[in-house]
C-alpha positions as CSV (number, residue, x, y, z in Angstrom):
1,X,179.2,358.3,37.8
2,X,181.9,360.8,38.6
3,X,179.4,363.4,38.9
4,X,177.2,361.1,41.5
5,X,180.6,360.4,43.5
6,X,181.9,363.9,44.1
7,X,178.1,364.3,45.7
8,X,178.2,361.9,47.6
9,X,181.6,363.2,49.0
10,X,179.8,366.7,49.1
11,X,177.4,364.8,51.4
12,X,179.9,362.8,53.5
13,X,181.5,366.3,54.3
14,X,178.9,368.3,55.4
15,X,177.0,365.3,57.4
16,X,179.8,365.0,59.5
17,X,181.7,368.2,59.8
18,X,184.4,367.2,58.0
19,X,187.4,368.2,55.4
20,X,187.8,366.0,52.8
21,X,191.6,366.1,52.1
22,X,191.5,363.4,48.8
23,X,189.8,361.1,47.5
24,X,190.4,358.5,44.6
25,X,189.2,354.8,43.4
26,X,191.3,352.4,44.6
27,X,190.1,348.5,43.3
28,X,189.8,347.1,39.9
29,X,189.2,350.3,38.0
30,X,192.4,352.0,39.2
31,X,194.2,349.0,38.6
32,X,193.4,348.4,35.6
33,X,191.8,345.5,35.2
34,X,188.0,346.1,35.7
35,X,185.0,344.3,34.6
36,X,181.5,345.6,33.4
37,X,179.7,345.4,36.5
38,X,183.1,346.2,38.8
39,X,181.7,348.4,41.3
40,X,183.4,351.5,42.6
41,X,185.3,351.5,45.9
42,X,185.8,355.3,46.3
43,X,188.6,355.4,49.4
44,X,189.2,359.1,50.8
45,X,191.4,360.7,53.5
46,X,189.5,363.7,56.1
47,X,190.2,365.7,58.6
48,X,188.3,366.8,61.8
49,X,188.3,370.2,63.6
50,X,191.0,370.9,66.2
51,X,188.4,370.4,68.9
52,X,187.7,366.5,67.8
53,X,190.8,365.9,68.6
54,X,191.1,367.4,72.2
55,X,188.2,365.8,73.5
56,X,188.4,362.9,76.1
57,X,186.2,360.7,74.0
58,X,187.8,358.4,71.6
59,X,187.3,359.8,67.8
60,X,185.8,357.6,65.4
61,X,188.4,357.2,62.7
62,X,186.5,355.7,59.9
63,X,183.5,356.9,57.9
64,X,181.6,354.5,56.1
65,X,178.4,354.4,53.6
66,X,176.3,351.6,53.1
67,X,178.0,349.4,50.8
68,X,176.0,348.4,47.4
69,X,176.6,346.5,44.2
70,X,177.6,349.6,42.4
71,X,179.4,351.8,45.1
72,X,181.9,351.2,48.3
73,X,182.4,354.2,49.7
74,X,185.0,354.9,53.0
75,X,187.7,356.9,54.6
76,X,190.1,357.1,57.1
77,X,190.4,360.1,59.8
78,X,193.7,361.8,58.9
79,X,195.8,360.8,62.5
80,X,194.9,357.0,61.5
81,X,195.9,357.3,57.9
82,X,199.5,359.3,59.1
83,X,199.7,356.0,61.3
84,X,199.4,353.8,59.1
85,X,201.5,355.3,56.4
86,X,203.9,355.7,59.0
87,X,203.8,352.1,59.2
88,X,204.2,351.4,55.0
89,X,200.3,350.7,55.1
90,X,200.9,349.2,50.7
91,X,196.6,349.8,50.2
92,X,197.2,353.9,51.3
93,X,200.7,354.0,49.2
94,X,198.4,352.9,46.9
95,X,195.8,354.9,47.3
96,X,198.3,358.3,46.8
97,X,199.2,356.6,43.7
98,X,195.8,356.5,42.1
99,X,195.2,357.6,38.6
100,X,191.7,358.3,39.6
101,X,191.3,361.1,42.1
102,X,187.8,362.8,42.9
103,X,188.9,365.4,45.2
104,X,192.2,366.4,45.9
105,X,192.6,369.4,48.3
106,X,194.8,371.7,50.7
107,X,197.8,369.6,49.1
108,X,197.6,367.1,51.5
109,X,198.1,364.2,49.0
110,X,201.0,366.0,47.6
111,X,203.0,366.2,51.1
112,X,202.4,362.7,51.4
113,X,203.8,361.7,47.9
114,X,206.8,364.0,48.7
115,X,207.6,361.6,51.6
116,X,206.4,357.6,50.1
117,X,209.8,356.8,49.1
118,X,211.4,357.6,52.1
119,X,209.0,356.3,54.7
120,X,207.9,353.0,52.4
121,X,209.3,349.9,54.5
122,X,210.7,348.0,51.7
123,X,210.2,344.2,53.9
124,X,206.6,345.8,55.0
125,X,205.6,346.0,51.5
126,X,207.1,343.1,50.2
127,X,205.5,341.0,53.2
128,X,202.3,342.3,51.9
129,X,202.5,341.4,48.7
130,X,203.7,338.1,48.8
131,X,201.0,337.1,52.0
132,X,198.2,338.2,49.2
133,X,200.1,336.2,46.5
134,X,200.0,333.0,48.3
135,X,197.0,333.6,49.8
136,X,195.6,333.9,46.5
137,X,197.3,331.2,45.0
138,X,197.0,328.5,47.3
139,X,192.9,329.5,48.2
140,X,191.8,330.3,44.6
141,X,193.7,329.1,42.1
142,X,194.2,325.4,42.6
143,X,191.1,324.3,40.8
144,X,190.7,323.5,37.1
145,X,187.9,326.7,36.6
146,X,188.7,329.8,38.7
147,X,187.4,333.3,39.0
148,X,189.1,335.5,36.0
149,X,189.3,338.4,38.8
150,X,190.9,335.6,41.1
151,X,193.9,335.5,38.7
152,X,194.7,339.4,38.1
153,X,194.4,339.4,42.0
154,X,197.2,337.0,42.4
155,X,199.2,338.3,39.1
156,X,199.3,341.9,40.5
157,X,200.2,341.0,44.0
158,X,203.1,338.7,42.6
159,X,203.8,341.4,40.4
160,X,203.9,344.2,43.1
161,X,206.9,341.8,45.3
162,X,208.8,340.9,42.5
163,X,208.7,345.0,41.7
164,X,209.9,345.5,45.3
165,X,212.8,342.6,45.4
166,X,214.0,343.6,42.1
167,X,214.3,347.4,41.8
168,X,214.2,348.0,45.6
169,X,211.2,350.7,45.3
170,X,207.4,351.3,45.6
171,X,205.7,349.3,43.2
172,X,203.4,351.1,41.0
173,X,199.8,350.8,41.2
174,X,198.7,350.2,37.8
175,X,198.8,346.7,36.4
176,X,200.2,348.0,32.9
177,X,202.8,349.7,34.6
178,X,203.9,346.0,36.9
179,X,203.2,343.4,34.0
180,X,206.7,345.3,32.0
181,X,208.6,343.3,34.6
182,X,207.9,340.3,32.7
183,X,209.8,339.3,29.1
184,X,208.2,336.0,28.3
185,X,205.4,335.8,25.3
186,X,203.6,333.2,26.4
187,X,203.1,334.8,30.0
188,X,202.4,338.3,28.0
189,X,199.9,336.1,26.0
190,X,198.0,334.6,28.2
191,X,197.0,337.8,30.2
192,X,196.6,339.6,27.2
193,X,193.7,337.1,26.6
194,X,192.3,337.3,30.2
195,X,192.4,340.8,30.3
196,X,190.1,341.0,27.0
197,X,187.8,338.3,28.8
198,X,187.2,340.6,31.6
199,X,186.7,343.5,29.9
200,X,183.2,341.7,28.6
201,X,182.8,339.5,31.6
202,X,181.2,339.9,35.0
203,X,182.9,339.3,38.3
204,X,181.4,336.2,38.8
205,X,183.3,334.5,35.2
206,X,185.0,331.2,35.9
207,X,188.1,330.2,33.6
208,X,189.7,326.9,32.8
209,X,193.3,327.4,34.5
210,X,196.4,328.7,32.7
211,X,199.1,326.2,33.7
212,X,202.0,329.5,32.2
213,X,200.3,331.7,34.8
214,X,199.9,329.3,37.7
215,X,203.7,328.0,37.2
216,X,204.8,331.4,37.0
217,X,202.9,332.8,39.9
218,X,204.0,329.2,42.0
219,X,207.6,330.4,41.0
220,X,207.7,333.8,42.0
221,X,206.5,333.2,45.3
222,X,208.7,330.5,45.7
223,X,211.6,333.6,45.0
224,X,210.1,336.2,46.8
225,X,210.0,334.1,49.9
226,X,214.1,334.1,49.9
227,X,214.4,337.5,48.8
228,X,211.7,339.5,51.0
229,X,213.4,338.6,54.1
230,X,217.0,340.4,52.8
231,X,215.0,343.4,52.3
232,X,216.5,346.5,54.5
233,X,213.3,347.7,57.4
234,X,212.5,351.2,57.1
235,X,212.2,352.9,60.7
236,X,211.2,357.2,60.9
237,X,210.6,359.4,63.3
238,X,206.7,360.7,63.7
239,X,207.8,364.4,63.4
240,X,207.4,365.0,59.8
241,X,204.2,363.4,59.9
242,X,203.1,365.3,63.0
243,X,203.6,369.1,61.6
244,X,201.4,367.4,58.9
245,X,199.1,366.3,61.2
246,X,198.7,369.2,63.3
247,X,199.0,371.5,59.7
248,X,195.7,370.3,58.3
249,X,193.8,370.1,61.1
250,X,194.2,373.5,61.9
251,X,193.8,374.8,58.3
């Protein structure tokens, strides 16, 4: 599947004229909790020629490929991703974070780590976090059979603010990596069980509710709502970003 991804990148790039500065998976599979039939949702980062960006006509800043049931393909023009991680954007700082990358070029991705802890808003991406939390909890997990992916959805996303309010830094992307936070058995447990369930199940698989996870998931949202709003507001300038900008463009 790798092999049939960086292709389709190959394609992308020569289509429309473009540089593909990186490109990684970014849902269940780089999070680690991924089903049988999880499809791929390949996000990637381009850049146009110098002249694209002079013209009086707006530029498209997305590229997308007809989504399918095993691939979900689509990037963002470099200026809108720079905006955006300008602004803390969490799914980009994710997406730099990725432990699987399909292209990786011109060191563009590397810059940009060089400059995530600085730039991350620390209230941006706990806001994030803890709007997908409740979301989560409150439209998919109040019933007494749920989606399995429903629950590492709302697990992570609790995980990810209670990584933020606690050690004051970006969260990690992998759900290994946030579940440490967490020293009771029971919790450690119960999404050791679920995570063995999905790992045979489709995406579709409904599970009875787990009272340990709901409770706990109810309770750090309930903290996160007091603690996200103490949380400092990161403000930089653009000029970093710029001689990015205006670097890889011209490459």
């Amino acid at each position: 599947m790798q092999a049939m991804i960086k292709e389709k990148l190959k394609e992308l790039q020569s289509t429309h004229h473009i540089k593909l500065l990186y490109a990684c998976e970014s849902g269940s599979r780089a999070w680690g909790f991924k089903s049988p039939d999880s499809d791929f949702d390949v996000r990637f980062i381009y850049a146009g020629n110098v002249d694209s960006y002079l013209s009086i006509t707006e530029l498209r800043d997305v590229i997308d490929l007809p989504v399918n049931d095993l691939l979900d393909i689509g990037g963002w023009d470099i200026k809108k991703a720079l905006k955006l991680f300008l602004k803390s954007n969490s799914p980009l700082y994710e997406w730099l974070q990725s432990p699987i990358v399909y292209r990786e070029d011109y060191g563009f991705a590397e810059e940009l780590r060089s400059l995530m802890h600085k730039y991350y808003s620390l209230k941006a991406g706990g806001n994030h976090y803890l709007s997908m939390a409740i979301n989560t909890f409150n439209n998919d997990l109040q019933e007494s059979e749920v989606k399995i992916k429903r629950y590492f959805y709302g697990l992570r996303s609790a995980l990810a603010c209670k990584w933020i309010v606690e050690k004051h830094e970006l969260p990690p992307m992998e759900f290994d990596r946030l579940r440490v936070l967490v020293n009771e058995s029971n919790f450690q447990t119960e999404v050791n069980n679920l995570l063995k369930l999905k790992a045979i199940s489709d995406e579709k698989t409904l599970v009875k509710a787990v009272p340990i996870l709901n409770t706990w998931i109810s309770d750090v949202i309930e903290n996160c709502k007091l603690q996200v709003e103490q949380l400092p507001t990161t403000k930089n300038t653009t000029n970093e970003l710029d001689i990015i900008f205006r670097k890889y463009i011209s490459a």
